[in-house]
BALOBA-1460 file (C-alpha; in Angstrom, 3 decimals):
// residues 246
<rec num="1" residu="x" x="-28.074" y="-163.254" z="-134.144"/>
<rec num="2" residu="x" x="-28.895" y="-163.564" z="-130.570"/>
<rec num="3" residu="x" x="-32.883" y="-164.010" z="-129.928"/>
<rec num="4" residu="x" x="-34.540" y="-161.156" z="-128.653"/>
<rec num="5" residu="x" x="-36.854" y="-162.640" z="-126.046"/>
<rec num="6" residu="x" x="-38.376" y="-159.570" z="-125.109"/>
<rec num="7" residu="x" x="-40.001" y="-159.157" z="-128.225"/>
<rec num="8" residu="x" x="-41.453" y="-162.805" z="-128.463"/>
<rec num="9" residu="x" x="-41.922" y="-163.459" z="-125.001"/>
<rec num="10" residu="x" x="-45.814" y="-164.172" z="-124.996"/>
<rec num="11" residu="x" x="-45.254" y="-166.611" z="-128.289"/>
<rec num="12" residu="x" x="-42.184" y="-168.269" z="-126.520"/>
<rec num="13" residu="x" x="-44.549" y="-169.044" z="-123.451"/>
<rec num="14" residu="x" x="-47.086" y="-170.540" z="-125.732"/>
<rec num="15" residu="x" x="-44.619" y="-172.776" z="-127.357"/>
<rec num="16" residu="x" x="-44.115" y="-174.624" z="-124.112"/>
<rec num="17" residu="x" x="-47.592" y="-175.830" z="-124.473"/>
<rec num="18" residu="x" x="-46.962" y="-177.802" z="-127.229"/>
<rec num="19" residu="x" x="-47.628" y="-181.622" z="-126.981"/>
<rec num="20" residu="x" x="-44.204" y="-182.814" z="-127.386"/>
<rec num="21" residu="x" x="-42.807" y="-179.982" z="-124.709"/>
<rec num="22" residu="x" x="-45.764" y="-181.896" z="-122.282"/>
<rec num="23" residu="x" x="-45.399" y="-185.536" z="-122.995"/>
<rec num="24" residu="x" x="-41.739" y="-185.374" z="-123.723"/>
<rec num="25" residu="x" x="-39.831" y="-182.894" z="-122.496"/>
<rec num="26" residu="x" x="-41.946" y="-182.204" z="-119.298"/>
<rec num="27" residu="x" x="-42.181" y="-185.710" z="-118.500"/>
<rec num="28" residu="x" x="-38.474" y="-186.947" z="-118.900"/>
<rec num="29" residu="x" x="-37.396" y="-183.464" z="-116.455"/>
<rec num="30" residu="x" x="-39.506" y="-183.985" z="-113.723"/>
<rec num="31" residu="x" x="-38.712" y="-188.310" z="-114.103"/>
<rec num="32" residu="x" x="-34.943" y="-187.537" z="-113.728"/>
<rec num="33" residu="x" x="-36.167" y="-184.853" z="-111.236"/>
<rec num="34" residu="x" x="-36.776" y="-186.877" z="-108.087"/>
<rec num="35" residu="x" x="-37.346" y="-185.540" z="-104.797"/>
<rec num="36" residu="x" x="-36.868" y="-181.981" z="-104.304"/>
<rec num="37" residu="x" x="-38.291" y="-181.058" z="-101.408"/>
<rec num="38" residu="x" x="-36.983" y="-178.728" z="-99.531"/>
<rec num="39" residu="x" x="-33.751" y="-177.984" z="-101.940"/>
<rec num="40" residu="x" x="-32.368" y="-174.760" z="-102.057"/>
<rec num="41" residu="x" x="-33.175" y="-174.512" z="-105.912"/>
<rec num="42" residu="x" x="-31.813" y="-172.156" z="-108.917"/>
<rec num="43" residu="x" x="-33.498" y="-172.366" z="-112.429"/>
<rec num="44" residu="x" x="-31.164" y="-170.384" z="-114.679"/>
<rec num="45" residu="x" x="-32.915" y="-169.371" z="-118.480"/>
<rec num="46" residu="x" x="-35.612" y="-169.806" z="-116.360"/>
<rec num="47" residu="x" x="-38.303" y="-167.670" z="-119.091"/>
<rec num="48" residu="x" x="-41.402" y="-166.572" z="-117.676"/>
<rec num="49" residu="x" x="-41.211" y="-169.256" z="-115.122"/>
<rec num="50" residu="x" x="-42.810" y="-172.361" z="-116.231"/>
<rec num="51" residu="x" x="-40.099" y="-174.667" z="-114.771"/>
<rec num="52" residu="x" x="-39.540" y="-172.670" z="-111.366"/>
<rec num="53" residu="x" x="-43.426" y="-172.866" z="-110.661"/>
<rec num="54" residu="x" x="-43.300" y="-176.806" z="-111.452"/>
<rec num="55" residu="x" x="-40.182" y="-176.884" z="-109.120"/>
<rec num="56" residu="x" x="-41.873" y="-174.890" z="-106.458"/>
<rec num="57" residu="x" x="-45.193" y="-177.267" z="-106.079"/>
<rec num="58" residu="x" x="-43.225" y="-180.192" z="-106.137"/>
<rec num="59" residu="x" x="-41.307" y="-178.233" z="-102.503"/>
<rec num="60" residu="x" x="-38.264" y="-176.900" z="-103.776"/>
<rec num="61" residu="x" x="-37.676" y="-173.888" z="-101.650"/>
<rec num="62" residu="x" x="-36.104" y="-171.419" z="-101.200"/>
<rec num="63" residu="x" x="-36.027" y="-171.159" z="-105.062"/>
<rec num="64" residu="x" x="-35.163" y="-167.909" z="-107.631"/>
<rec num="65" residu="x" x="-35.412" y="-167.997" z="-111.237"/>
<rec num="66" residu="x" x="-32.911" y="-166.152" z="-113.229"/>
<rec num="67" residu="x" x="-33.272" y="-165.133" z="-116.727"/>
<rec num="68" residu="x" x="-31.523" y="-162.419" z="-119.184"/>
<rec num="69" residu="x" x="-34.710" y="-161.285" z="-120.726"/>
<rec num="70" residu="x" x="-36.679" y="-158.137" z="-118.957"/>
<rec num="71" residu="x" x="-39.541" y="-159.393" z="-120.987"/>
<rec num="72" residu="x" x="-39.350" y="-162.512" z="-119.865"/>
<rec num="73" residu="x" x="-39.294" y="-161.903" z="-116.186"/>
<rec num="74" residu="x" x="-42.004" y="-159.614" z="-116.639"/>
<rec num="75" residu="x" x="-44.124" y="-162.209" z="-117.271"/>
<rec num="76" residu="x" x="-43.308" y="-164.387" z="-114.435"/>
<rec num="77" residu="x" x="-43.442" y="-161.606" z="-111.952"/>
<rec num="78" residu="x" x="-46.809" y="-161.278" z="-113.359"/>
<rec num="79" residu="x" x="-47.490" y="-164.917" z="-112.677"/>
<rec num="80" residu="x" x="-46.091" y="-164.765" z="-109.036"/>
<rec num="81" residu="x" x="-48.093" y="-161.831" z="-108.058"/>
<rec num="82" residu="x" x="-51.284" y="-163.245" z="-109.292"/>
<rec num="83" residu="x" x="-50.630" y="-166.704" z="-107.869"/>
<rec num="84" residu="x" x="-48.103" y="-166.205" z="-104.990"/>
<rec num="85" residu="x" x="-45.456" y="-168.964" z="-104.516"/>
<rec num="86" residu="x" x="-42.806" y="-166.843" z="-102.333"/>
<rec num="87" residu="x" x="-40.328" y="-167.895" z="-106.119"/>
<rec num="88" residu="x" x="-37.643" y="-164.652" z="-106.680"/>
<rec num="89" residu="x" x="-37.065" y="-163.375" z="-110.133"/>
<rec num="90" residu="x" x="-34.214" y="-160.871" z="-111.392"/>
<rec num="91" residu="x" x="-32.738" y="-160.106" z="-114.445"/>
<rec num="92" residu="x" x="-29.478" y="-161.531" z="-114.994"/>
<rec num="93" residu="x" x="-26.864" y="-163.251" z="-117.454"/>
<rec num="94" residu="x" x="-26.433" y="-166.565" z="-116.432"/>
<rec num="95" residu="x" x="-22.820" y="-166.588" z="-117.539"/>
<rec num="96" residu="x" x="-21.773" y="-164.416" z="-114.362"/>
<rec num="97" residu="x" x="-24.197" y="-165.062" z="-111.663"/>
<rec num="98" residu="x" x="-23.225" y="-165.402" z="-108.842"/>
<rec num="99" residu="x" x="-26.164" y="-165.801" z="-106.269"/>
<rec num="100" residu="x" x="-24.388" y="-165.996" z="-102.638"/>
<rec num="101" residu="x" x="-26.536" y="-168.886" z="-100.855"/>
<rec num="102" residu="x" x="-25.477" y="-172.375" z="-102.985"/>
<rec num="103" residu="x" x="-27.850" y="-174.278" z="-104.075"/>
<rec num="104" residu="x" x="-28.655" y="-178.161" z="-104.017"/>
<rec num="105" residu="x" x="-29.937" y="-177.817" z="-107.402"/>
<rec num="106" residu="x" x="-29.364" y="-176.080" z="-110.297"/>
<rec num="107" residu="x" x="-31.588" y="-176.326" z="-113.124"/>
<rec num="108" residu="x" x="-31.900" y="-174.965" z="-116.498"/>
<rec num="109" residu="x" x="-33.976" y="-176.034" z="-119.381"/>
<rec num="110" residu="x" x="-32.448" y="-174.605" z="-122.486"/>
<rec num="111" residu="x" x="-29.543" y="-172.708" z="-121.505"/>
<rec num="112" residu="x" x="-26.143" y="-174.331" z="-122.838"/>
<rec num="113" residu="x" x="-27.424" y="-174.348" z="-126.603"/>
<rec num="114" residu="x" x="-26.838" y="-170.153" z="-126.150"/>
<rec num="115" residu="x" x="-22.877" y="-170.452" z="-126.215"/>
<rec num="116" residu="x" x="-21.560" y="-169.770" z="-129.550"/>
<rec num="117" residu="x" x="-18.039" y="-170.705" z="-128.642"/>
<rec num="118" residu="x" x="-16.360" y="-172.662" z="-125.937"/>
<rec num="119" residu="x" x="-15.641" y="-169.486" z="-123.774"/>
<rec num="120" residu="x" x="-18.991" y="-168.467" z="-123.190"/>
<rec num="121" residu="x" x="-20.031" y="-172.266" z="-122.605"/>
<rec num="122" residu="x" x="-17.250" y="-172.483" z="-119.773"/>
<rec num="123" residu="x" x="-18.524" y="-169.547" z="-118.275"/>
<rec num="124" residu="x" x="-21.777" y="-170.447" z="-118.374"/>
<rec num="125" residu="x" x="-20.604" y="-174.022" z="-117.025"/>
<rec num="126" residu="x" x="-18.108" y="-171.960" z="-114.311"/>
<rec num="127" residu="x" x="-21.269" y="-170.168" z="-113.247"/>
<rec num="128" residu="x" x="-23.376" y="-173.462" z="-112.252"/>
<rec num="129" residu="x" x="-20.403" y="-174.580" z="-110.610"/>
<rec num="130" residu="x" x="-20.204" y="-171.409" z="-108.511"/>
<rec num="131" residu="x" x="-23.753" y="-171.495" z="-107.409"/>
<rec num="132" residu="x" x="-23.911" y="-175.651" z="-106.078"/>
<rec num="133" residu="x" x="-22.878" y="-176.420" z="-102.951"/>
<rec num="134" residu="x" x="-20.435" y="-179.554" z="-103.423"/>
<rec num="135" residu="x" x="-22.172" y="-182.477" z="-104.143"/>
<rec num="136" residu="x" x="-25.491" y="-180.603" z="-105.895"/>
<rec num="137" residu="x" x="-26.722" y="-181.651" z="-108.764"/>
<rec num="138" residu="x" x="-27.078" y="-179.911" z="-111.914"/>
<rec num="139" residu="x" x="-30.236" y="-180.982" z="-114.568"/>
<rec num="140" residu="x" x="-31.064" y="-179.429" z="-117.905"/>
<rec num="141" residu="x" x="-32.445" y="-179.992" z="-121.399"/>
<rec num="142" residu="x" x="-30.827" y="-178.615" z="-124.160"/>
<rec num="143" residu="x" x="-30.570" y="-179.201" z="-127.680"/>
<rec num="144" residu="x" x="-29.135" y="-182.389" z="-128.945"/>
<rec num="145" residu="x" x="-25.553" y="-181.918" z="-130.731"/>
<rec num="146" residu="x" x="-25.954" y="-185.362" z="-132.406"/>
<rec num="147" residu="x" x="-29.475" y="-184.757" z="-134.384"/>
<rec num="148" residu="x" x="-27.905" y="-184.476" z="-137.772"/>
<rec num="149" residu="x" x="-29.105" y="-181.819" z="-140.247"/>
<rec num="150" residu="x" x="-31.349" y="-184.092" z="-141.945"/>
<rec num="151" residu="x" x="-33.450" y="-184.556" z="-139.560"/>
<rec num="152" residu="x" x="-34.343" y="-181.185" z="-139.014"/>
<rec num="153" residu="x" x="-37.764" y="-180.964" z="-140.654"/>
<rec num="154" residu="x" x="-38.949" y="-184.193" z="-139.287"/>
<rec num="155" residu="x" x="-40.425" y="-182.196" z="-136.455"/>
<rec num="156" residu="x" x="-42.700" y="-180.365" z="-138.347"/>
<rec num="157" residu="x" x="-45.528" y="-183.012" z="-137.411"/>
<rec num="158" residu="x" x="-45.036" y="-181.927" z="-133.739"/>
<rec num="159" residu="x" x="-44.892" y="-178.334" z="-134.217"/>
<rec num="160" residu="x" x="-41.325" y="-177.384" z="-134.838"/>
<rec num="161" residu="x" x="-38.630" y="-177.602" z="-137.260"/>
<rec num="162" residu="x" x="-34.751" y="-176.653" z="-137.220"/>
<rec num="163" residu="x" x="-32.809" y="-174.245" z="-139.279"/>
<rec num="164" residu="x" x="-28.749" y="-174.990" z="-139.741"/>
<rec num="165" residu="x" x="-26.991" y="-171.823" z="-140.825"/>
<rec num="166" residu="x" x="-24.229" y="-173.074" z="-142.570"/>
<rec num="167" residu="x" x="-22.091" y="-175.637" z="-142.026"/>
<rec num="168" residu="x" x="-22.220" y="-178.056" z="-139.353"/>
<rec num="169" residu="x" x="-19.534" y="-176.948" z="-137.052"/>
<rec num="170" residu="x" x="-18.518" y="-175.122" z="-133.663"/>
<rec num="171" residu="x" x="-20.349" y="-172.496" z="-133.035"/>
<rec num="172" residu="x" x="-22.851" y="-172.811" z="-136.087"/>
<rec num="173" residu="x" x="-26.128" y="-171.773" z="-135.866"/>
<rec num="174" residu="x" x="-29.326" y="-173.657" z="-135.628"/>
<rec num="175" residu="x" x="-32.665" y="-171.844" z="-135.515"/>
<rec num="176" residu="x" x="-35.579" y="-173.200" z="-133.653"/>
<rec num="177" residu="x" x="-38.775" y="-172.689" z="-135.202"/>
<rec num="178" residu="x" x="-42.256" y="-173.297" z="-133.371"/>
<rec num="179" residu="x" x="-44.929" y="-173.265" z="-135.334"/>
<rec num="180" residu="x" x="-47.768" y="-171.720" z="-133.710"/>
<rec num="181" residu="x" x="-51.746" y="-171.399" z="-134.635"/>
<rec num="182" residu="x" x="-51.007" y="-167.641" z="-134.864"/>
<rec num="183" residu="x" x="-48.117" y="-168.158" z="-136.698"/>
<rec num="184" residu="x" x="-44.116" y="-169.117" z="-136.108"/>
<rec num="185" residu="x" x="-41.628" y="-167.789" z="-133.602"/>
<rec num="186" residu="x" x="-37.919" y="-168.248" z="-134.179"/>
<rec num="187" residu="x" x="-34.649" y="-169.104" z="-131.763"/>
<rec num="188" residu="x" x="-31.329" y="-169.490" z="-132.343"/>
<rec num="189" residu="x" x="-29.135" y="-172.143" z="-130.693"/>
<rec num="190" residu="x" x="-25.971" y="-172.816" z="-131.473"/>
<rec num="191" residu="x" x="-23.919" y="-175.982" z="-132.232"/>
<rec num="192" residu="x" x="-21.204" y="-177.069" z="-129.398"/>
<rec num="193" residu="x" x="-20.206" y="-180.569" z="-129.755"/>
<rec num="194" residu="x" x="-21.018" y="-183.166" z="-127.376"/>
<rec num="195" residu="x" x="-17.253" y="-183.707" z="-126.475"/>
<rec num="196" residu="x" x="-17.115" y="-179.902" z="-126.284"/>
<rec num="197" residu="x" x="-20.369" y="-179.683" z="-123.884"/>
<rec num="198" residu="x" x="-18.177" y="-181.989" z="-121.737"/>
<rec num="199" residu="x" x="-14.796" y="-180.570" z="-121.327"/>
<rec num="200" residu="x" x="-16.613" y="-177.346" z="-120.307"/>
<rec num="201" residu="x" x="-17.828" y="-178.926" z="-117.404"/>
<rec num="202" residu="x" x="-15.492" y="-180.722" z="-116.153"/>
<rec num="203" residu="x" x="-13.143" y="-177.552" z="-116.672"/>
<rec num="204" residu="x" x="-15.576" y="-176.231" z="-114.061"/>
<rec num="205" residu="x" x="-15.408" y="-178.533" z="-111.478"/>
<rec num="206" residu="x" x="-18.798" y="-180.453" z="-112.817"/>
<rec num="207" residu="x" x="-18.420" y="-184.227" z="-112.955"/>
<rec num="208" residu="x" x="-20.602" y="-187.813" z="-112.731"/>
<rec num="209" residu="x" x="-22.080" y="-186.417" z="-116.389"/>
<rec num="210" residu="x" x="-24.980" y="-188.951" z="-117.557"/>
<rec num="211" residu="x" x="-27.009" y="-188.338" z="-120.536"/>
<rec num="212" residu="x" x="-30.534" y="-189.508" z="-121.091"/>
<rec num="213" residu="x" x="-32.874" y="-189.952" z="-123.984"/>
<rec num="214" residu="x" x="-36.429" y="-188.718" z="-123.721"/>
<rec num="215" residu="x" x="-39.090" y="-190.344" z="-122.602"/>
<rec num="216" residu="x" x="-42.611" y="-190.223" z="-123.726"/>
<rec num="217" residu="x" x="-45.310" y="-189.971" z="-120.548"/>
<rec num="218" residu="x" x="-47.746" y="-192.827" z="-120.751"/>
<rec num="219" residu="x" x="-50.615" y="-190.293" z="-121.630"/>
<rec num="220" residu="x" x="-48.784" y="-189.054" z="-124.651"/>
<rec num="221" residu="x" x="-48.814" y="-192.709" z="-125.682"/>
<rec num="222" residu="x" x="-52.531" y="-193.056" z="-125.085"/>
<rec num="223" residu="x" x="-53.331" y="-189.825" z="-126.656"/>
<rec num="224" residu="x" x="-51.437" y="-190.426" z="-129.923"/>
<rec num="225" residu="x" x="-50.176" y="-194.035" z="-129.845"/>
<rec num="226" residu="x" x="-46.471" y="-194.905" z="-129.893"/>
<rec num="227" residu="x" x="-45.740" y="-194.946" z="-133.423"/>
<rec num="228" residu="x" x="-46.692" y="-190.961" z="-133.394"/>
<rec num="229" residu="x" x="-43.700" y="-190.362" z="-131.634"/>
<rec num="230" residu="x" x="-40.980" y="-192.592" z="-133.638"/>
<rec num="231" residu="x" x="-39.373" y="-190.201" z="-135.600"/>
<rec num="232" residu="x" x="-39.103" y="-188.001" z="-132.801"/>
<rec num="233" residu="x" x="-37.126" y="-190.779" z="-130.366"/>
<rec num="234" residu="x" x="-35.149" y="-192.254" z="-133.553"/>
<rec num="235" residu="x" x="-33.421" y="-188.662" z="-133.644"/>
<rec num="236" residu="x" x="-34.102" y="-186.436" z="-130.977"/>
<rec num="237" residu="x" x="-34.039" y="-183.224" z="-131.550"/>
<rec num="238" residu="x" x="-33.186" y="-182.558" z="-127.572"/>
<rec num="239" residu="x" x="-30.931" y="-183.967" z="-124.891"/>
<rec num="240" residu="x" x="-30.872" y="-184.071" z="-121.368"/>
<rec num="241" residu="x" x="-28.065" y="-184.490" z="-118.754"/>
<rec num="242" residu="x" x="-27.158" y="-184.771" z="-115.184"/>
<rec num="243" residu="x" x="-24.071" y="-183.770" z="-113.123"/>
<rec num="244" residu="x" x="-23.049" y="-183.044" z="-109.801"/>
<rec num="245" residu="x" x="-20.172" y="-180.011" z="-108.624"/>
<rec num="246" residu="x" x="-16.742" y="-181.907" z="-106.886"/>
């Protein structure tokens, strides 16, 4: 059940060029971002580095990107040697890293929604804990417990749609599809409840949780006008939160 990014890690870049991933997702990270220069920066799922090169030009540093896909590193390896940046990559599970230097920031753009079952969400949660000094912040986009099943082919008009296998429940199912102009690649993400999504951090020593709706950058308004993206703020399909380590 688990995706195989290796095998669709080209398409999976491409997907992150998709209009809503720009004017939405994009924009509402790097407006909860803030200042990060000169933070001692993590970006865990980081993929083939889309995020970590973003993070670097706006001054993190140092800053690594970790991510459990070969395939996936490959590519942003690739990307560092042919535009330098001084970023680290390696190949690792994010639910047992454990980096030595702490970080000011850990970040992580679609990594929680990969724990089927409260165990492998703590760990994952225990892991960003272990890597933040005390008092660093932890931001991430995942995807959104509370966009009920109905909703899940309103995306279609943006490029995606969502797959429930099953029922609703723990540990559920929920495939991600992106439809692409050389076809679709799938993910699978799996349902944790908000109220679960919180315990696990604060069993980890993560507290000050705030959650925030997107936001849709003022181009993406001009581009397509506001009532393009209604359906996708009346029930987003993502979430995004903040914490900070005790």
């Amino acid at each position: 059940m688990t995706t195989d990014y290796d095998k669709i890690a080209k398409e999976y870049q491409e997907s992150k060029l998709q209009p809503w991933r720009t004017h939405i997702e994009r924009y509402t990270l790097l407006s909860l971002l803030g200042t990060v220069q000169g933070l001692n920066t993590l970006d865990l799922a980081c993929g083939e580095g889309y995020y970590t090169r973003i993070l670097r030009r706006l001054g993190a540093a140092p800053i690594s990107g970790i991510d459990l896909s070969k395939g996936m590193i490959d590519l942003a390896i690739s990307q560092e040697t042919k535009e330098p940046l001084g970023i680290r990559y390696r190949v690792g599970d994010a639910r047992s890293i454990d980096f030595g230097e702490k970080s000011d920031l850990v970040f992580a753009a679609y990594l929680l929604n990969y724990a089927s079952n409260y165990q492998e969400l703590l760990s994952m949660c225990e892991a960003i804990a272990r890597n933040l000094k005390p008092g660093g912040r932890f931001l991430t986009v995942n995807n959104n417990p509370d966009d009920p099943p109905s909703n899940f082919e309103t995306g279609r008009k943006y490029g995606y749609s969502k797959r429930l296998q099953g029922s609703l429940e723990e540990g559920a199912p929920i495939h991600w599809n992106f439809h692409l102009p050389e076809g679709t690649v799938e993910v699978t993400n799996y349902y944790l409840s908000t109220a679960t999504m919180e315990i696990a951090m604060r069993d980890s020593g993560l507290t000050d949780i705030h959650w925030h709706k997107p936001q849709v950058s003022p181009e993406g308004l001009r581009q397509c006008g506001e009532s393009h993206w209604y359906e996708f703020q009346a029930n987003p399909p993502i979430t995004f939160f903040e914490c900070t380590k005790r």
